[in-house]
N, C-alpha and C positions, 0 to 999 in steps of 0.2 A: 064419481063426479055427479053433482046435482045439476036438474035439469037448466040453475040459472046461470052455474057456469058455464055446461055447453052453450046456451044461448049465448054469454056474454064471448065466449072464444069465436061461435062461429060468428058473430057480429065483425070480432076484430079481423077473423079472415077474411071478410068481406069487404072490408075496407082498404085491410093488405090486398086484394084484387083490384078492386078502385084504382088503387094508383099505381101499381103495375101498367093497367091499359092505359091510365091518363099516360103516363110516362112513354108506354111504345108508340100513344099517339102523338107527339110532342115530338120527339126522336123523331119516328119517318115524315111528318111534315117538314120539320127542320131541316133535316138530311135533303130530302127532297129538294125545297127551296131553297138549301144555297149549294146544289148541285146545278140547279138551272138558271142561276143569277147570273147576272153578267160580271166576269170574274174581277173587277175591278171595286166591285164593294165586299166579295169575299174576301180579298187581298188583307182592306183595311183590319176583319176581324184576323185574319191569319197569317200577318207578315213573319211572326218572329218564327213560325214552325215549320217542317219540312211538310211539304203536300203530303208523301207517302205516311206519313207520321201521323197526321190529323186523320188520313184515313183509317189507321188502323183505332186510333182512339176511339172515333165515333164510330166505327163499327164491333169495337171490345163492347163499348159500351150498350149498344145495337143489343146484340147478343145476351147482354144480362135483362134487358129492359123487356125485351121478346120472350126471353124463358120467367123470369117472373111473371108476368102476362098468360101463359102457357102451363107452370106448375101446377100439376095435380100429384096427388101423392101416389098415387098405384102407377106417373106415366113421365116420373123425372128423365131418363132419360129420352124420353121421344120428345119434350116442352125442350129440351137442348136440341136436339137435330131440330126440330122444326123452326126454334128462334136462328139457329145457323141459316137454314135454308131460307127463311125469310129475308135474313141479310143478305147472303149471295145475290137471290132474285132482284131486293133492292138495287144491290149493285149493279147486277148485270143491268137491270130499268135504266138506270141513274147514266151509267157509260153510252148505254143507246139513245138517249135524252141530250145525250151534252150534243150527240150528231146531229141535230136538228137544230141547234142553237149558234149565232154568231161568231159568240166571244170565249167559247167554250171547245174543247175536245177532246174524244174519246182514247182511255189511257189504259191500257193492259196491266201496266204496273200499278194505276190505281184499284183493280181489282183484287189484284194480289196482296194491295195493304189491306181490302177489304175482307178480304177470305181470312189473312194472315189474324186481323184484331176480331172478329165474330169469331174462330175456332181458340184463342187465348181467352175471351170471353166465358166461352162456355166450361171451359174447362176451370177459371175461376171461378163459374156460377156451379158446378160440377163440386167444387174443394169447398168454396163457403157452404155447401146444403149441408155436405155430408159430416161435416164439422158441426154445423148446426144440429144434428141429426145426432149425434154422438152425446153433445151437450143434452140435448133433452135426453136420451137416454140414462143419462147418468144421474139427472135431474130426478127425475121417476124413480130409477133405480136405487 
């Protein structure tokens, strides 16, 4: 490989990192903020879904947005535990947050849809790498 290609690859990884973070910063803002809305504008975006359901999506989702954010190639699996744990703690933030708020309250089960979509996340983010991983393998080879 010529030294314009590495440049030009690690440019692109660079920017593959760019928006991993923009994306985990996006996510936990969001998450955040319509965790501690007053549930009556949440409603409007979220009538047609079940609560437990939207929880588990936006934290599947959580989960992939935090490990791409997190990947390094010698520590795929820790960039998974950690975007998990990341999500957990959100959650668990997010349950402790609604206690302090009017229109809101804190929900055991909403936890568990939180755990339940962050650990389905990673394990997708787990299957797309290592498929990914294969492909370039083979690619090379």
């Amino acid at each position: 490989m010529t030294a314009a290609m590495r440049d030009k690859r690690a440019d692109g990884l660079h920017s593959m990192q760019r928006f991993w973070e923009a994306a985990a910063t996006v996510w936990s803002a969001g998450v955040i903020g319509l965790a501690v809305s007053p549930l009556h504008n949440v409603n409007l975006l979220t009538a047609s879904l079940s609560d437990k359901v939207l929880h588990g999506i936006a934290f599947l989702l959580g989960s992939i947005v935090w490990a791409g954010t997190l990947e390094t190639e010698a520590g795929r699996s820790r960039s998974v535990m950690l975007s998990v744990g990341i999500c957990l703690g959100l959650g668990a933030l997010i349950e402790l947050l609604q206690t302090q708020t009017a229109t809101r309250t804190a929900e055991a089960g909403d936890f568990l849809a939180d755990a339940i979509g962050a650990g389905v996340g990673a394990l997708l983010w787990v299957l797309f790498q290592r498929k990914a991983s294969e492909s370039a393998s083979q690619t090379v080879g």
